[in-house]
N, C-alpha and C positions, 0 to 999 in steps of 0.2 A: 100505665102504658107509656105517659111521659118521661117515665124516669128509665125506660125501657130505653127509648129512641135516644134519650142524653145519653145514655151511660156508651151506647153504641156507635157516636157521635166524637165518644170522647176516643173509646178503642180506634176512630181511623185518625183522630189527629195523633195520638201518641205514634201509631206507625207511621202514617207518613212523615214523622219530623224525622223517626229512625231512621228514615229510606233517604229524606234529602240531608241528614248530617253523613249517612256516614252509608253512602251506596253500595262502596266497596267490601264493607265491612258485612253488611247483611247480606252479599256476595255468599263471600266466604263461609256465613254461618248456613247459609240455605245448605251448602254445597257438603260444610260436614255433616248436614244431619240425613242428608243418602245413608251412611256408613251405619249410622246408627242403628238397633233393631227397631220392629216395631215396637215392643214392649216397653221398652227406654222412654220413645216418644209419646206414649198412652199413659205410662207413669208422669213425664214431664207436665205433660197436658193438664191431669186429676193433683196434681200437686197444685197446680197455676191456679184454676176453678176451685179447689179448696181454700187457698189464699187469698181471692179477689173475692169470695164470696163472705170470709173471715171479717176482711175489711169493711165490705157495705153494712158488715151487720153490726159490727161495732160504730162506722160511721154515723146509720143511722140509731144509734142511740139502745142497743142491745133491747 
C-alpha cells in the first residue's frame, strides 16, 4: 500500500510541474481534447495504463 501512496504522490508532482511550466499550454491541450471522440480518449487512456504498468514491472525487476 506504500508503494501505492508513492507512485500517487509522484502522479501529482509530475502534473503539477506541467500546470506551473507551461499553463497556457495544458490550456490548449484540455480544450483540444473536447473535439476528440470518446473512443480516442479510452484508447489514449488503455495505451497510458499499459505503458505505466509495462514500466513498474520491468522496474521492479520483471
Amino acid at each position: 500500500m506504500e508503494d501505492f501512496w508513492a507512485a500517487l504522490g509522484l502522479v501529482m508532482v509530475i502534473e503539477g510541474v506541467l500546470y506551473a511550466a507551461a499553463p497556457e499550454g495544458m490550456k490548449r491541450m484540455m480544450a483540444a481534447t473536447q473535439s476528440l471522440p470518446a473512443g480516442a480518449l479510452r484508447l489514449g487512456g488503455l495505451l497510458a495504463a499499459g505503458l505505466g504498468l509495462t514500466v513498474v514491472w520491468l522496474v521492479r525487476g520483471a
